[in-house]
C-alpha positions as CSV (number, residue, x, y, z in Angstrom):
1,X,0.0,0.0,0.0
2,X,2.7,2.6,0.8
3,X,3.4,2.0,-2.9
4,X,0.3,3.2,-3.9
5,X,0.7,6.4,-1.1
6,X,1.1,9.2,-3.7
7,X,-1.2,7.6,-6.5
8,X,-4.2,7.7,-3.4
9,X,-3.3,11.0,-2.4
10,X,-2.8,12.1,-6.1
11,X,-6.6,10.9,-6.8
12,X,-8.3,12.2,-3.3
13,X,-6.4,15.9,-4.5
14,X,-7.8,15.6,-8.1
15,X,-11.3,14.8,-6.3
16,X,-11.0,18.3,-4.4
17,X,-9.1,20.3,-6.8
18,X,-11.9,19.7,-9.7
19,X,-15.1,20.2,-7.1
20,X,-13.5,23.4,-6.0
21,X,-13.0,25.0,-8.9
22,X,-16.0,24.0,-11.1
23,X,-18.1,25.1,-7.6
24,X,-15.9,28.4,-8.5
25,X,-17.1,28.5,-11.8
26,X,-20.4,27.9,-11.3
27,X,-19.8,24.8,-13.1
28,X,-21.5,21.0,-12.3
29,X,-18.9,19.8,-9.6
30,X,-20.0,16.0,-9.9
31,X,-19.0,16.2,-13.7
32,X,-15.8,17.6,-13.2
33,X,-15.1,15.2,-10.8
34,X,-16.0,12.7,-12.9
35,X,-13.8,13.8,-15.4
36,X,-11.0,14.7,-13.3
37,X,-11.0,11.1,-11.6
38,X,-11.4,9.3,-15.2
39,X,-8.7,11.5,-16.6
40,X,-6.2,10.5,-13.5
41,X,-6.9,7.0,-13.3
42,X,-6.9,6.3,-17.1
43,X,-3.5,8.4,-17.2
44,X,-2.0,6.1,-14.1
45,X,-3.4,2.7,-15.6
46,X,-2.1,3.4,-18.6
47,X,1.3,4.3,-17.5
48,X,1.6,1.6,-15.0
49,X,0.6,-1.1,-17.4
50,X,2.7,-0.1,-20.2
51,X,6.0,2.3,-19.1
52,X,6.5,0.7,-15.5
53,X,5.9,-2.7,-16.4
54,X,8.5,-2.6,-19.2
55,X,11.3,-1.1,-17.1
56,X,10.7,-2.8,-13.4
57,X,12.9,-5.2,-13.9
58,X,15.7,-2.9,-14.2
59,X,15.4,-1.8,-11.0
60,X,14.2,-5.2,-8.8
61,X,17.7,-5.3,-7.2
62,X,17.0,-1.6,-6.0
63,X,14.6,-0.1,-3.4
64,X,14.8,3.0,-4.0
65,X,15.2,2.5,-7.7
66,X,11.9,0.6,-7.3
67,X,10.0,2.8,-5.5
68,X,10.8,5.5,-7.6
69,X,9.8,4.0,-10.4
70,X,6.6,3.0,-9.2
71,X,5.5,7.0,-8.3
72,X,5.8,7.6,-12.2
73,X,2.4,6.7,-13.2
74,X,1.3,9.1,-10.6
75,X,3.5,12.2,-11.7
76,X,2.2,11.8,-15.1
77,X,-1.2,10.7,-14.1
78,X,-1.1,14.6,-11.9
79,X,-0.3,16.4,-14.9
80,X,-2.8,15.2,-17.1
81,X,-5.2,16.2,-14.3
82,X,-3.7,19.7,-14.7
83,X,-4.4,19.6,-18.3
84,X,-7.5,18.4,-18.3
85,X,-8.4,21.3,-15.8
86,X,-6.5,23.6,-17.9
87,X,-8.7,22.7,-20.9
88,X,-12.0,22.6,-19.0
89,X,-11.1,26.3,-18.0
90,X,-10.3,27.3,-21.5
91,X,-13.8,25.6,-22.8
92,X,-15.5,27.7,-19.8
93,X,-13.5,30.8,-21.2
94,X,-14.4,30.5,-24.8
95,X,-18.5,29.7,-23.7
96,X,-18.4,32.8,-21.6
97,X,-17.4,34.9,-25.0
């Protein structure tokens, strides 16, 4: 599980980063939630399954190699949230106009 500590936390700050600012907007916080939480899950699954698994074994022999490793699909999974938000904004933007 502490493997897993920065992916959770990761998620539960996407979770309350979204809400707040689509309750900011005016926006439907549930939905941009919902897309947050897809967006960062998808992004981690996706990373784990494909760049983590491939290079793992490199790193076996290694803790700290191997932990590090392993907090990848969350640092990529965190800025795809950011992006996603960023977009969301910039669609809000352009239907305010």
């Amino acid at each position: 599980m502490s493997l897993m500590l920065l992916a959770t936390l990761g998620g539960f700050i996407v979770i309350v980063w979204f809400y707040l600012t689509a309750k900011e907007k005016g926006e439907s916080p549930i939905q941009w939630v919902i897309i947050g939480v897809i967006g960062y899950w998808l992004t981690w699954w996706l990373i784990k399954l494909t760049l983590v698994n491939a290079v793992a074994g490199l790193f076996a022999k290694s803790f700290a190699g191997a932990f590090l490793i392993r907090q990848v699909p969350a640092l990529c999974a965190i800025t795809a949230a950011y992006l996603i938000r960023k977009k969301l904004l910039a669609d809000l933007a352009k239907k305010s106009q």
